[in-house]
DSSP file (Angstrom, degrees, kcal/mol; ACC not computed):
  #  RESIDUE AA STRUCTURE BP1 BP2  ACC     N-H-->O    O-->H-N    N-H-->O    O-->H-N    TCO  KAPPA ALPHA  PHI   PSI    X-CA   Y-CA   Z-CA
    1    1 A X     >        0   0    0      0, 0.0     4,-1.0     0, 0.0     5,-0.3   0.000 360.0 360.0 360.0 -52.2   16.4   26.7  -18.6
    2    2 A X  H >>  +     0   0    0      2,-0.2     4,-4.4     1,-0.2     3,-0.9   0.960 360.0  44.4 -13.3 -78.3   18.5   24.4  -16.0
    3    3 A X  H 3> S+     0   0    0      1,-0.3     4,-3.6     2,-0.2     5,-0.4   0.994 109.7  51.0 -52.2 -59.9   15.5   23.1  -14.3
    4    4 A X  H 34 S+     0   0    0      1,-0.2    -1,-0.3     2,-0.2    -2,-0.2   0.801 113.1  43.2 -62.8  -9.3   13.5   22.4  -17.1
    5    5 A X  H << S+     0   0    0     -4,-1.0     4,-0.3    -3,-0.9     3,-0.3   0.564 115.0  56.9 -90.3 -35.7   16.4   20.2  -19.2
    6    6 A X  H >X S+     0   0    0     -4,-4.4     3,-2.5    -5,-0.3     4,-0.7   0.985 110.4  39.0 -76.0 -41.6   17.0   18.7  -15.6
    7    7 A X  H 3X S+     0   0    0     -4,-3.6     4,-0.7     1,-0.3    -1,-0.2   0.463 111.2  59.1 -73.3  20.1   13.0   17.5  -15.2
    8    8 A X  H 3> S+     0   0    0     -5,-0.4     4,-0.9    -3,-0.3    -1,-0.3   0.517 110.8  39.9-118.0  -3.7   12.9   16.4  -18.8
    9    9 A X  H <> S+     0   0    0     -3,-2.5     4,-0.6    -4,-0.3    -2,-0.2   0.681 111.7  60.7 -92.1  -8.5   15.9   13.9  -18.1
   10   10 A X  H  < S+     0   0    0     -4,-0.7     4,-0.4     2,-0.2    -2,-0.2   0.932 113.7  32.2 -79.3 -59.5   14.2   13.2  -14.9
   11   11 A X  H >X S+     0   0    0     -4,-0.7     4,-1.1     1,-0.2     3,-0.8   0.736  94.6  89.7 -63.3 -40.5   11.2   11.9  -16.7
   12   12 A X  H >< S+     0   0    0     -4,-0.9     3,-1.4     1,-0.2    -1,-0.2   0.871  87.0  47.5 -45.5 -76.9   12.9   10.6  -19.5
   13   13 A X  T 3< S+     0   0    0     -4,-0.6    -1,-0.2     1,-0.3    -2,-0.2   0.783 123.0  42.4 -15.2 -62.8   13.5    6.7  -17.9
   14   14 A X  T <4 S+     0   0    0     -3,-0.8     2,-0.4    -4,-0.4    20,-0.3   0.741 121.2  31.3 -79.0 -39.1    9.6    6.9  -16.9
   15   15 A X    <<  +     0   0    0     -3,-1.4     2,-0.3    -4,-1.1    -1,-0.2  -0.960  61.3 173.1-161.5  88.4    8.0    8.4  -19.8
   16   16 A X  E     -A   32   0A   0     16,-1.3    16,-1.4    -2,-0.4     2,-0.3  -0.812  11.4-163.6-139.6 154.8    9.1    7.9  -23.2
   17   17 A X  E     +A   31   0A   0     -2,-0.3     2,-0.2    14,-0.2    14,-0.1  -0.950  19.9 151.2-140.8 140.4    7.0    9.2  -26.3
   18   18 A X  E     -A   30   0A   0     12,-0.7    12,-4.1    -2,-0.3     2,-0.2  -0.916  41.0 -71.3-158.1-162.6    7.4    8.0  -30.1
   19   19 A X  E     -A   29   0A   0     -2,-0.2     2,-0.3    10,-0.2    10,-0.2  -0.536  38.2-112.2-101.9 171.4    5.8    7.6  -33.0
   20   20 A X        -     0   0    0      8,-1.2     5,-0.2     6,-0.4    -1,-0.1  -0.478   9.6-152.2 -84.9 145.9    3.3    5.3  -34.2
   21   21 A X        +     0   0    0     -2,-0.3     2,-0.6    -3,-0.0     5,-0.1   0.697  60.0 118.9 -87.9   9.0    4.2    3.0  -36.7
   22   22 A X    >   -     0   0    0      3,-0.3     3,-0.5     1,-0.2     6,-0.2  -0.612  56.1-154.9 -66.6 120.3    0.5    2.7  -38.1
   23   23 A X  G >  S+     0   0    0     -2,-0.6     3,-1.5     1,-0.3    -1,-0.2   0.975  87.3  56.1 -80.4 -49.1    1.5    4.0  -41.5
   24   24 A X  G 3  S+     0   0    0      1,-0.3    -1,-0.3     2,-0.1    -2,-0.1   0.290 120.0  33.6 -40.2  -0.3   -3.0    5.5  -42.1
   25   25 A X  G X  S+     0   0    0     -3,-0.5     3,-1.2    -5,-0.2    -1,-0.3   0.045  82.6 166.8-172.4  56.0   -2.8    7.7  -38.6
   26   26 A X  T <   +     0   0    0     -3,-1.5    -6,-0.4     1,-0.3    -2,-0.1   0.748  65.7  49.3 -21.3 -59.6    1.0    9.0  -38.4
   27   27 A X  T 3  S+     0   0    0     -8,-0.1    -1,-0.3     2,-0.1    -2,-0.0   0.472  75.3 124.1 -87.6  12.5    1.2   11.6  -35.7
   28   28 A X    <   -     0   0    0     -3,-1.2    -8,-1.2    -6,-0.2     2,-0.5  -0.316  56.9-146.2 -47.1 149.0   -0.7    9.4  -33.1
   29   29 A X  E     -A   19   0A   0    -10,-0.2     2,-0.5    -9,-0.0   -10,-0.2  -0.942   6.0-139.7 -95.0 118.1    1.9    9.4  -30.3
   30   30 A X  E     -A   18   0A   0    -12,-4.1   -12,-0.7    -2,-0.5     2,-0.5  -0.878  13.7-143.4-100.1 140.8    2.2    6.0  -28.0
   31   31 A X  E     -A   17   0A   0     -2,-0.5     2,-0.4   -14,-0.1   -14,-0.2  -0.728  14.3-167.5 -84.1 124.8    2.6    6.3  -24.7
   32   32 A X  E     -A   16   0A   0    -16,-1.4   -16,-1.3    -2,-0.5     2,-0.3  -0.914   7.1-174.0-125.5 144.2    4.7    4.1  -22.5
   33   33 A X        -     0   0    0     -2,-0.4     2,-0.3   -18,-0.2   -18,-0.1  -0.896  28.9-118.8-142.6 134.6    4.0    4.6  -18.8
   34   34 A X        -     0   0    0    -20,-0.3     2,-0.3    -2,-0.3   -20,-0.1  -0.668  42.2 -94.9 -87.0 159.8    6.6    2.4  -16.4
   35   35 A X        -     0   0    0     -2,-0.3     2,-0.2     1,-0.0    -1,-0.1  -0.499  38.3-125.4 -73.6 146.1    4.9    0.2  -14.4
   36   36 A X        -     0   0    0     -2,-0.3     2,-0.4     1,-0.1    43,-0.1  -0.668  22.3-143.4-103.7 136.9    4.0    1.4  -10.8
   37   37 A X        -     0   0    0     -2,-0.2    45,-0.1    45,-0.1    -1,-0.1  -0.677  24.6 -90.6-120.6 128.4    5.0   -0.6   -8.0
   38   38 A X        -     0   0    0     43,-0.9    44,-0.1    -2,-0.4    -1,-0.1  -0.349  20.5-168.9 -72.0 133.7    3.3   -1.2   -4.8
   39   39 A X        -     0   0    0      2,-0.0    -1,-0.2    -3,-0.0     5,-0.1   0.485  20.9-156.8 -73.3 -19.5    3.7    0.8   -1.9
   40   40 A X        +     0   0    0      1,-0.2     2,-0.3     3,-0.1     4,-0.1   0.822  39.5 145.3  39.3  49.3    1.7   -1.7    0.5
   41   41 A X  S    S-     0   0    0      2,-0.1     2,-0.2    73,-0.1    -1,-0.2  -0.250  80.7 -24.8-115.7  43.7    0.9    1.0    3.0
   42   42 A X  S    S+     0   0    0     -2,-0.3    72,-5.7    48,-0.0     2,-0.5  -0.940 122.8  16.1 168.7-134.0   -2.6   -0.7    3.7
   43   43 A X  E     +B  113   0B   0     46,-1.1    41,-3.1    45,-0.3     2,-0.3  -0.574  69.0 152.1 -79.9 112.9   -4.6   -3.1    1.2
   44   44 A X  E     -BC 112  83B   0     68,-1.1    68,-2.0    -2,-0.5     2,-0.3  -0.894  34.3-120.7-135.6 158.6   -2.9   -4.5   -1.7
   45   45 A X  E     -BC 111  82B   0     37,-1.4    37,-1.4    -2,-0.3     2,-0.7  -0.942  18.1-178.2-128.7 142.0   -2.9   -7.5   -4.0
   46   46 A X  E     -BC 110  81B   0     64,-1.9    64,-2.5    -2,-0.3     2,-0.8  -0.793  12.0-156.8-123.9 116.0   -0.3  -10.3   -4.9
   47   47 A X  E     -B  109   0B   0     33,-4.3     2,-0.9    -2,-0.7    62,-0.3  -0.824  16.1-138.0-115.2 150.4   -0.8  -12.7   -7.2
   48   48 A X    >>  -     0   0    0     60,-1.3     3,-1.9    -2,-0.8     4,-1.5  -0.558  20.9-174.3 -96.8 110.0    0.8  -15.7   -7.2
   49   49 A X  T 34 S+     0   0    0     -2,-0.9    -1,-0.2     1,-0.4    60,-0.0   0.711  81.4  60.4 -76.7 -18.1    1.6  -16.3  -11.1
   50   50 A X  T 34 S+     0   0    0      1,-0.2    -1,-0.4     3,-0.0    -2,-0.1   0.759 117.2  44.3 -88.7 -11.3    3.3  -20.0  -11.0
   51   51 A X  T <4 S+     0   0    0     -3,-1.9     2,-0.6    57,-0.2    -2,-0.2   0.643  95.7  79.1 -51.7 -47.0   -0.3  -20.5   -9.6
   52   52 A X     <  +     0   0    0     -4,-1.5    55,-0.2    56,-0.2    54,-0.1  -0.840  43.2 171.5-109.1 109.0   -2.2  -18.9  -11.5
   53   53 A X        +     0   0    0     53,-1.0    53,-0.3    -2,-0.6    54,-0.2   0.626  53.8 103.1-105.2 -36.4   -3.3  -20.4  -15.2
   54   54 A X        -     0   0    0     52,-2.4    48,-0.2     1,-0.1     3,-0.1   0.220  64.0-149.2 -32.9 165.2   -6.1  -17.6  -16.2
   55   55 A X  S    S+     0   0    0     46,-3.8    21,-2.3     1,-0.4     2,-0.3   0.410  87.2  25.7-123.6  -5.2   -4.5  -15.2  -18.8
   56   56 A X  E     -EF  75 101C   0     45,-1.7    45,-1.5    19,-0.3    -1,-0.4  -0.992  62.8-168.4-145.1 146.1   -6.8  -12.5  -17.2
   57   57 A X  E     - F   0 100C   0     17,-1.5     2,-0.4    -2,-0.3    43,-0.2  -0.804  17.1-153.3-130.6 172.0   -8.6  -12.0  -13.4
   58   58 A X  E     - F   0  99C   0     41,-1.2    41,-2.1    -2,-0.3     2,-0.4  -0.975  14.1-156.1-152.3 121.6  -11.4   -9.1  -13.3
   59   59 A X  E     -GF  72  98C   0     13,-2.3    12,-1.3    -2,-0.4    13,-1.1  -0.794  11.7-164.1-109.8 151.0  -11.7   -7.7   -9.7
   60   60 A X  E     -G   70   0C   0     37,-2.8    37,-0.3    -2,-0.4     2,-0.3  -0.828  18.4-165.8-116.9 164.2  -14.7   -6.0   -8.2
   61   61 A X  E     +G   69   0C   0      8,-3.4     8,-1.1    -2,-0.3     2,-0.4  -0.961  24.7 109.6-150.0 143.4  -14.0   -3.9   -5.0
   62   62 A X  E    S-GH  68  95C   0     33,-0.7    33,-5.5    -2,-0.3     6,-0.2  -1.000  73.6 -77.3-178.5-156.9  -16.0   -2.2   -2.2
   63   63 A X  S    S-     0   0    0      4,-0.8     2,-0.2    -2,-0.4    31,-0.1   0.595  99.0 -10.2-102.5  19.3  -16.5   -2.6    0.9
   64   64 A X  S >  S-     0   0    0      3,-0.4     3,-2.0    31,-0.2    -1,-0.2  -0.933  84.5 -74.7 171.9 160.6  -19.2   -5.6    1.1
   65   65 A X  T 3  S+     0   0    0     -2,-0.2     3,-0.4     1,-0.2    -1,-0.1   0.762 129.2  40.9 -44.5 -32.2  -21.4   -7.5   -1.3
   66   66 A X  T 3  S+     0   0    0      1,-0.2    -1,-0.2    -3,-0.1    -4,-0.0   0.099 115.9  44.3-123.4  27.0  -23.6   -5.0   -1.7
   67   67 A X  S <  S+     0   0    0     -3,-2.0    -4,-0.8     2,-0.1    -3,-0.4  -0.441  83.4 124.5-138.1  58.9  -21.4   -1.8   -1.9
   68   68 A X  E     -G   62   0C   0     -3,-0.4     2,-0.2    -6,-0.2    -6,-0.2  -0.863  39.2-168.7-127.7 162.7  -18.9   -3.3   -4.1
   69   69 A X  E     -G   61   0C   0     -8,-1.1    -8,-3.4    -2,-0.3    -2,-0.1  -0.846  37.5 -90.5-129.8 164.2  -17.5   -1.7   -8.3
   70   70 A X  E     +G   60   0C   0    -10,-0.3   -10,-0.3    -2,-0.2     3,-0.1  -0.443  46.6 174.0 -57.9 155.2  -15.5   -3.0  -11.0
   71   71 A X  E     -     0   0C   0    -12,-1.3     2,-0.2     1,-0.1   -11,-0.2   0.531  41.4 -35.7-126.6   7.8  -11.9   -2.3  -10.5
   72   72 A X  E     -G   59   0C   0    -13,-1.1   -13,-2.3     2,-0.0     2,-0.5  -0.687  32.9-125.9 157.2 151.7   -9.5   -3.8  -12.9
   73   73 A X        -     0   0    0     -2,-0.2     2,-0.2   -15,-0.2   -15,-0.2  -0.925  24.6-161.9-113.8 123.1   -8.4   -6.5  -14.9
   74   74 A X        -     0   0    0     -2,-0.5   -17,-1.5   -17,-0.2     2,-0.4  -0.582  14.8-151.8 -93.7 160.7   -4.9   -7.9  -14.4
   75   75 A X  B >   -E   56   0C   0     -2,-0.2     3,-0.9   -19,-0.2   -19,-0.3  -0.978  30.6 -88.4-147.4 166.2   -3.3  -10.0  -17.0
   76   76 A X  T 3  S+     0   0    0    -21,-2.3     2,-0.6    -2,-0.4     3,-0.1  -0.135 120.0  23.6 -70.1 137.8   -1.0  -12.3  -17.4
   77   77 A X  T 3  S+     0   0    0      1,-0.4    -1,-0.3    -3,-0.0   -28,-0.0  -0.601  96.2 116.4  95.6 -66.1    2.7  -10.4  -17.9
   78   78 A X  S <  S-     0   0    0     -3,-0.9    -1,-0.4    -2,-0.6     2,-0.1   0.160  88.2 -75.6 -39.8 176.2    1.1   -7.3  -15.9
   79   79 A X        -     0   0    0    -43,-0.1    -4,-0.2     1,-0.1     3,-0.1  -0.322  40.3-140.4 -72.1 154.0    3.0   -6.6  -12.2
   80   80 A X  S    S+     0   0    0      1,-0.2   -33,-4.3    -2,-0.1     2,-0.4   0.677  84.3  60.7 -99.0 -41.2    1.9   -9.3   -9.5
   81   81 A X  E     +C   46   0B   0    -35,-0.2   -43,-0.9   -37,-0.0     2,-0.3  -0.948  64.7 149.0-120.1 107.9    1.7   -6.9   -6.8
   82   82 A X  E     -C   45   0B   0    -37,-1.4   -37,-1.4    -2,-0.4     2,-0.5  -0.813  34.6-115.5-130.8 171.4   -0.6   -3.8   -6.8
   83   83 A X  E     -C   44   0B   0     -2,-0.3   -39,-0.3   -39,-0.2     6,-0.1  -0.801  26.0 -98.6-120.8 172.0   -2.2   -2.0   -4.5
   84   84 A X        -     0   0    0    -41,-3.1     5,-0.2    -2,-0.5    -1,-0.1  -0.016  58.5 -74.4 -34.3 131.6   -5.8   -1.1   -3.6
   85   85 A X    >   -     0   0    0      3,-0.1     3,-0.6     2,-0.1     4,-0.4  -0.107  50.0-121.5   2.2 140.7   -7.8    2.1   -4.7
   86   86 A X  G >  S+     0   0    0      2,-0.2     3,-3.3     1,-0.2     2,-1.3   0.884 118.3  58.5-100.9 -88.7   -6.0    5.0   -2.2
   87   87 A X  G 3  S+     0   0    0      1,-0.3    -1,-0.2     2,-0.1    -2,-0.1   0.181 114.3  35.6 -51.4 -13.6   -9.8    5.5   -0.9
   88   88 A X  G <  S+     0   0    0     -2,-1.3    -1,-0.3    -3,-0.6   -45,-0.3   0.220  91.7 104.8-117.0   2.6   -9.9    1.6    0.1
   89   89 A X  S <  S+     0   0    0     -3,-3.3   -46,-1.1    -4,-0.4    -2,-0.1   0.554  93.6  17.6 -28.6 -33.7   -6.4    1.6    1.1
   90   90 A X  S    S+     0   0    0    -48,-0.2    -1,-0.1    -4,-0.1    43,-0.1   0.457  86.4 148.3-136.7 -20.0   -6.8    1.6    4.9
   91   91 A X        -     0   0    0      1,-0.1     3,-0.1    -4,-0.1    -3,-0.1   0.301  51.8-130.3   9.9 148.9  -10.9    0.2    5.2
   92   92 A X  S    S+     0   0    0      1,-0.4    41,-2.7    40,-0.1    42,-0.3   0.776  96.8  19.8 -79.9 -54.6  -11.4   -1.9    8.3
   93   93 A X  S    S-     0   0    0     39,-0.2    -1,-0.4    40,-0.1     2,-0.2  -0.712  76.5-169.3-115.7 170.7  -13.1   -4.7    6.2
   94   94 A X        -     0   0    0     -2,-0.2    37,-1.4    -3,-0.1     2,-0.7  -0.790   8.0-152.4-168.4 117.6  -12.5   -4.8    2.4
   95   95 A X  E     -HI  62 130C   0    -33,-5.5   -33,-0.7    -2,-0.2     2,-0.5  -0.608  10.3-168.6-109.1 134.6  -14.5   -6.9    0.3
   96   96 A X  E     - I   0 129C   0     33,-1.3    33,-1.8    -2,-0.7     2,-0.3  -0.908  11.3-171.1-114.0 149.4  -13.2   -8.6   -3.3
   97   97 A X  E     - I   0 128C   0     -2,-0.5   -37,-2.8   -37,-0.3     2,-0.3  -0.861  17.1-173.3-119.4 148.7  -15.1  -10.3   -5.8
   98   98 A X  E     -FI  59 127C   0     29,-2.2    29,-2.2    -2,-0.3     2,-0.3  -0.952  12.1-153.6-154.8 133.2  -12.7  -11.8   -8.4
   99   99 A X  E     -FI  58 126C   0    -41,-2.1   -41,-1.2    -2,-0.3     2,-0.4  -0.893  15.8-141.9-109.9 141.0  -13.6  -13.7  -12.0
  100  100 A X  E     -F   57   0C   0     25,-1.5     2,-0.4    -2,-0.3     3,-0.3  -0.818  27.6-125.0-105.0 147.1  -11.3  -15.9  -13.0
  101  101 A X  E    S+F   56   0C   0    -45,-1.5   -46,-3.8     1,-0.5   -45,-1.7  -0.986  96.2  25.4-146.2 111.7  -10.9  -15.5  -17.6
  102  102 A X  S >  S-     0   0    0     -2,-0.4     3,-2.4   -48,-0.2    -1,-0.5   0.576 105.1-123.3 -92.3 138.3  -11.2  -17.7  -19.2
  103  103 A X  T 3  S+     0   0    0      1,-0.3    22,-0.3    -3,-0.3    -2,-0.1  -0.169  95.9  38.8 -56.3 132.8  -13.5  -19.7  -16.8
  104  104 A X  T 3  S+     0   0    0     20,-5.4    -1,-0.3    -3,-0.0    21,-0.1  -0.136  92.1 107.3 128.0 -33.0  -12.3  -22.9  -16.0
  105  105 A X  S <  S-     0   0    0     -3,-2.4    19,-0.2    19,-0.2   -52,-0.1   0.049  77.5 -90.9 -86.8   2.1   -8.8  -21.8  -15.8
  106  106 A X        -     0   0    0     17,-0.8   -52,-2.4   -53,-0.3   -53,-1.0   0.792  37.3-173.4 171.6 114.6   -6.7  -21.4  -12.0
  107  107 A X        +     0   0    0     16,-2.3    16,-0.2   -54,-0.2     2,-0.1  -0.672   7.5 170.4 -43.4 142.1   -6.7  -18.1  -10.2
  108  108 A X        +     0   0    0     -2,-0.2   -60,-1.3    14,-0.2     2,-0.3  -0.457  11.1 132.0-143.8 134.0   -4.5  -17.4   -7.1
  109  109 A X  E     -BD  47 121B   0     12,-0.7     2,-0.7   -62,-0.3    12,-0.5  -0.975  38.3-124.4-158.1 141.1   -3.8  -14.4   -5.2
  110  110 A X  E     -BD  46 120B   0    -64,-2.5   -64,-1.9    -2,-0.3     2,-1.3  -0.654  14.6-138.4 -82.7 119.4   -3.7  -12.9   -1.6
  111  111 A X  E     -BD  45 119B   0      8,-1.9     8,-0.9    -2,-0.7   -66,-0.2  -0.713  33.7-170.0 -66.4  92.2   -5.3  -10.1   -0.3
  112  112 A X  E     -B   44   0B   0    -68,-2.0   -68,-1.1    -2,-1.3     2,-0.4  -0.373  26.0-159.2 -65.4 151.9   -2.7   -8.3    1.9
  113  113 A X  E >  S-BD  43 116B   0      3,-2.4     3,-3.6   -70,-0.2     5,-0.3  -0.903  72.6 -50.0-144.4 134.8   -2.9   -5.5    4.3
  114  114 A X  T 3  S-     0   0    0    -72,-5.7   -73,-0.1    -2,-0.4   -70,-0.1  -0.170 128.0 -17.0  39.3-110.1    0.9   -3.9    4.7
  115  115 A X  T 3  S+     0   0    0     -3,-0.1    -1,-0.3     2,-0.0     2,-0.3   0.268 113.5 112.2-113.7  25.7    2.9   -6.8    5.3
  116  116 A X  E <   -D  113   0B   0     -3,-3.6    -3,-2.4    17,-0.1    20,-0.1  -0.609  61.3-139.8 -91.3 149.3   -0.1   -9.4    6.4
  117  117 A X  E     +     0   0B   0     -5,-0.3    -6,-0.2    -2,-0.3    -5,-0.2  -0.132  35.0 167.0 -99.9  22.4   -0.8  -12.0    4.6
  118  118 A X  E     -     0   0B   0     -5,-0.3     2,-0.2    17,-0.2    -6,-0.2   0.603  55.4  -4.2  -7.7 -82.7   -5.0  -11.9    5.0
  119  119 A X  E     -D  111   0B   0     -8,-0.9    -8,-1.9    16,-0.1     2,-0.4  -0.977  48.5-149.8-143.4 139.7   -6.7  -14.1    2.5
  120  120 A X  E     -D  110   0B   0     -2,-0.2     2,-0.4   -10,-0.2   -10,-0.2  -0.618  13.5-165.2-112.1 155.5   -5.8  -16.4   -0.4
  121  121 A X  E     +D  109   0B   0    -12,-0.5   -12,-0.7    -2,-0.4     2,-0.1  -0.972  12.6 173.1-131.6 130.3   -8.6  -16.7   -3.2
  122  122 A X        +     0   0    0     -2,-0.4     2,-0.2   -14,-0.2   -14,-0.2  -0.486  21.8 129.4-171.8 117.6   -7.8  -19.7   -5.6
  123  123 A X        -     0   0    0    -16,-0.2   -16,-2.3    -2,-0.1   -17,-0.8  -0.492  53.2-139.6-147.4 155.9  -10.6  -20.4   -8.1
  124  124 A X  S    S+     0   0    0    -18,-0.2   -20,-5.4   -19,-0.2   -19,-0.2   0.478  93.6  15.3-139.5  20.1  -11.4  -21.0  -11.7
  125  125 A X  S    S-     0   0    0    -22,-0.3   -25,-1.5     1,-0.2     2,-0.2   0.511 123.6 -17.3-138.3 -63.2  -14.7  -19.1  -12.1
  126  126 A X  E     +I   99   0C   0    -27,-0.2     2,-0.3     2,-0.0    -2,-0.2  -0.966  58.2 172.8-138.6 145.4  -16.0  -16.3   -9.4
  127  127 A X  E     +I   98   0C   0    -29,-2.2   -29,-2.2    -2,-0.2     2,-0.4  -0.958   6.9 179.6-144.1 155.5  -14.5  -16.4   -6.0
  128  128 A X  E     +I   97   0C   0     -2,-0.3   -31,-0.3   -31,-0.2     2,-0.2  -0.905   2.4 179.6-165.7 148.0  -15.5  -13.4   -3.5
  129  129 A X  E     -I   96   0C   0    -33,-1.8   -33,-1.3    -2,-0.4     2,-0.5  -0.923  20.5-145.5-143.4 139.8  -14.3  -12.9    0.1
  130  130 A X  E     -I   95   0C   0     -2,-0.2     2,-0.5   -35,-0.2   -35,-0.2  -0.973  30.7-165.8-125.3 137.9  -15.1  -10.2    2.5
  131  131 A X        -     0   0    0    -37,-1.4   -12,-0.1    -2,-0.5   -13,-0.0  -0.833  26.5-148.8-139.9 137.1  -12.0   -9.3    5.0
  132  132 A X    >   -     0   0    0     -2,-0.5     3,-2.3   -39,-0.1   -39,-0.2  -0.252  39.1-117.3 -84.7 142.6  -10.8   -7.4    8.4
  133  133 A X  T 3  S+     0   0    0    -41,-2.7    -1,-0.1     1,-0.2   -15,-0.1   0.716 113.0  58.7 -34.5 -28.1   -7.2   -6.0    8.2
  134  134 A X  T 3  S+     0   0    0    -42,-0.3    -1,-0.2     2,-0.1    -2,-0.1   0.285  77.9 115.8-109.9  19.7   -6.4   -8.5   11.2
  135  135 A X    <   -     0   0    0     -3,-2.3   -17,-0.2   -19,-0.1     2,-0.2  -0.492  50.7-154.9 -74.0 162.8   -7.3  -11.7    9.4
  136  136 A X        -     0   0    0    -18,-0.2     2,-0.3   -19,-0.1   -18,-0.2  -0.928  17.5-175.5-127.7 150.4   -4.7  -14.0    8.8
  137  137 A X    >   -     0   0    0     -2,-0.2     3,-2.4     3,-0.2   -18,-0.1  -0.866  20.3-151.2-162.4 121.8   -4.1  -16.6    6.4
  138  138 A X  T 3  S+     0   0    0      1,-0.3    -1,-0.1    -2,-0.3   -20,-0.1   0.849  94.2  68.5 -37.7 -43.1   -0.8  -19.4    6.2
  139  139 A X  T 3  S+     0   0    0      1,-0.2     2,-0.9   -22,-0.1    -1,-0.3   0.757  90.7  63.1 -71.0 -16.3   -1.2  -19.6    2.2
  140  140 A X    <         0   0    0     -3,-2.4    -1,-0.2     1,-0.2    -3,-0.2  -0.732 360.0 360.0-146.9 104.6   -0.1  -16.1    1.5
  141  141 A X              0   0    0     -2,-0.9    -1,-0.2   -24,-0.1    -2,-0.1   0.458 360.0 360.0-102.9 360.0    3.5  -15.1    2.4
């Protein structure tokens, strides 16, 4: 009984359940999930937000043009710094395709690996890069 009273306070800070205040679907639950913070222990990405004018970026990921998937849309207010897929986490090359939403509007973010600074993308419609772990790039500190 101990244990379980301890992991439900454990959780509580992370994990928080109530009710939905849509009066037409009552017991729905919403879930609030804290946001998860990059570990950088390979390939991650940081975008730089006083930069960056989009209200949404749309990444693709793989390992070259022609191996490459969606993998998420960040948005303006989400965390800055995330990291890769764990299966593209440590790649040799690692190639991004990145749309900037709504077009016309400022992108910028660095492709890291650990604490390198790799390549900076800054765009205001489709921008795509493919890049080795030991590139370097001034722009992205």
């Amino acid at each position: 009984m101990k244990n379980a009273i301890l992991i439900s306070l454990l959780l509580l800070p992370i994990i928080s359940i109530g009710q939905s205040t849509n009066l037409s679907n009552k017991k729905t639950p919403n879930l609030t999930v804290a946001p998860i913070q990059a570990r950088k222990a390979g390939w991650w990405i940081k975008v730089n937000t006083s930069k960056t004018e989009a209200s949404q970026i749309v990444f693709e990921i793989g390992t070259d043009d022609d191996n490459r998937q969606f993998w998420r849309k960040w948005n303006s207010g989400d965390p800055a710094e995330f990291d890769v897929p764990i299966e593209y986490t440590n790649v040799t090359e690692l190639y991004i395709h990145a749309s900037s939403n709504p077009g016309g509007k400022n992108s910028w973010f660095c492709m890291m690996y650990k604490e390198n600074g790799v390549k900076h993308f800054d765009f205001d419609d489709d921008e795509d890069h493919q890049e080795k772990q030991t590139g370097h790039d001034d722009e992205c500190k």
